[in-house]
N, C-alpha and C positions, 0 to 999 in steps of 0.2 A: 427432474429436479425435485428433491424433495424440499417441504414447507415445515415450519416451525411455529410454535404459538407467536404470539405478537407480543413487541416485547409494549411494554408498558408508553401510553399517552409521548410524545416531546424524545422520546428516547430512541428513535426507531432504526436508525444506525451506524455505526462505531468506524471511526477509521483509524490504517496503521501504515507506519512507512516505514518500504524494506529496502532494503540496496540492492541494487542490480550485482551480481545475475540470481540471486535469489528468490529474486519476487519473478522472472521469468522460468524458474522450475518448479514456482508452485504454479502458476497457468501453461506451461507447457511441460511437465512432468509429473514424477509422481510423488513430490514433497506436499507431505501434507500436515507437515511439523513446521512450525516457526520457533524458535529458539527465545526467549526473553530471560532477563535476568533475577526478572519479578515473576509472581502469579497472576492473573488474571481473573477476576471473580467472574466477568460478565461473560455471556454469550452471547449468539446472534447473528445476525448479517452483520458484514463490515468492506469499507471499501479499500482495497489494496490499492496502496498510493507507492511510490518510487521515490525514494529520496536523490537529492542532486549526486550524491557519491556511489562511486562501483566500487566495489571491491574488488580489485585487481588479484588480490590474490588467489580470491575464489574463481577466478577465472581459468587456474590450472589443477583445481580438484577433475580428477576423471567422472564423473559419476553429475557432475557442472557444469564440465565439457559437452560429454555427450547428452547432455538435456537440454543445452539452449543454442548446440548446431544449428547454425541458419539463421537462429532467431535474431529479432530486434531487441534491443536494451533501451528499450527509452527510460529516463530521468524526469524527476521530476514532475510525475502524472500520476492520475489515477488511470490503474490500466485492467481493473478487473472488480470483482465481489467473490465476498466466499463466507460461507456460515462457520465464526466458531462455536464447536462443538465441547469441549473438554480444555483442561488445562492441567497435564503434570510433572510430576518431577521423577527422574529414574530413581529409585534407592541406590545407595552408593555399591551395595553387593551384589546389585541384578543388572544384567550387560543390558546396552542403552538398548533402547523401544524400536527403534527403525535406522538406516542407514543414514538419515538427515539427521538426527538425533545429538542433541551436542552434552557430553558428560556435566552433572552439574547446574544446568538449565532448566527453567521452565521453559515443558513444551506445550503450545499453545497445540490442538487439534484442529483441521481444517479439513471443508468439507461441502462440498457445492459449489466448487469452485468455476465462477466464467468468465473470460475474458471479455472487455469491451469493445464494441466493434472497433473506435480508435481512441487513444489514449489522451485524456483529458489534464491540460497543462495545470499546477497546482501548485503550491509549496504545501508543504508538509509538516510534523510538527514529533516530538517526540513522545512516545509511550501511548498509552491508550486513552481513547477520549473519543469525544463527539468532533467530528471534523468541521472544520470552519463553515459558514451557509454558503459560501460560492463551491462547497463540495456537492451538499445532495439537496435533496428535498424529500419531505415525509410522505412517505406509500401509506396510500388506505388498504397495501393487502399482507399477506405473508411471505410474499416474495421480497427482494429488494429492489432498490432504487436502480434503472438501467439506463445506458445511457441517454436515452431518449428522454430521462426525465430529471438528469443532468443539466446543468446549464450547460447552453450551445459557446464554444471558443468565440472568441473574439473575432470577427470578420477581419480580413486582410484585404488592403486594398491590391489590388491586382493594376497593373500597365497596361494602356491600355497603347497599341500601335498606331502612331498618329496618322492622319488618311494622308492616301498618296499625294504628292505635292502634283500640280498640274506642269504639261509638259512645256517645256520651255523652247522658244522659237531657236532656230536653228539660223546662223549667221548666212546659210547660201539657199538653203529651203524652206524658209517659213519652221511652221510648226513641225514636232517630228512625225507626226503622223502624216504628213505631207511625204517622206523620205521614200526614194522607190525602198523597194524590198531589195535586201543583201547590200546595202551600202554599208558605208563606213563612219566613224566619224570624224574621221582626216579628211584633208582639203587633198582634193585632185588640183595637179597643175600643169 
């Protein structure tokens, strides 16, 4: 992975939120274009967040298809980081920059892209910006924030199996563990 200068004091990094399956072909594919309808002046680390909505339609581009085969779609999370690099626009005369590339758009560049080990529940928010505090926390390096340095999810309480109830006496043999072996528990008569 490569490192980048720092970015300035309070600023250290950006989040964005994409709709699924999008945001699973930039971490599991080779989209390294995000589409916006703005420019983007900054650069940097930024954490790829998932907004609540799929795009359903994108789900039967070919080239969509076969990039998030298998994959999971989670919503609503941060589910990776990636450096942007660059931000432009095609000229209207020159055929568009890469196959992700959407006519008319600002294409944001991306780049160091990795997935988190597992996807951190979030809401989201639009355009670019500093992500809420319960997204990251500030790195003293030139890497970015990973999950480890995330806030941890919210514990779930888990059930627990309540302990075995004690055996209850048997109307012709006492307790059951009294009962010969291979009985039943019908009355012989």
């Amino acid at each position: 992975m490569s490192t980048g200068a720092l970015p300035p004091a309070g600023d250290w990094i950006r989040g964005i939120s994409i709709k699924q399956p999008r945001a699973a072909c930039i971490l599991h594919g080779d989209k390294r274009i995000e589409n916006r309808p703005r420019p983007w002046p900054w650069r940097g680390w930024m954490l790829l967040h998932t907004s609540q909505q799929t795009d359903r339609a994108a789900l039967r581009l070919p080239p969509v298809a076969r990039t998030i085969r298998g994959s999971e779609l989670p919503t609503g999370a941060v589910i990776g980081v990636a450096r942007l690099t660059g931000c432009h626009q095609d000229s209207d005369s020159a055929p568009p920059c890469g196959p992700w590339s959407e006519p008319g758009r600002w294409h944001l560049e991306l780049d160091d892209v990795q997935e988190l080990p597992l996807p951190i529940p979030a809401r989201g928010h639009l355009g670019p910006g500093s992500p809420p505090r319960t997204w990251s926390t500030k790195s003293s390096s030139s890497s970015p924030t990973y999950a480890r340095d995330l806030p941890k999810p919210p514990r779930t309480r888990t059930a627990r199996a309540p302990a075995a109830p004690a055996p209850l006496p048997d109307r012709h043999h006492g307790a059951l563990a009294d009962r010969p072996k291979g009985g039943t528990d019908q009355e012989h008569g």
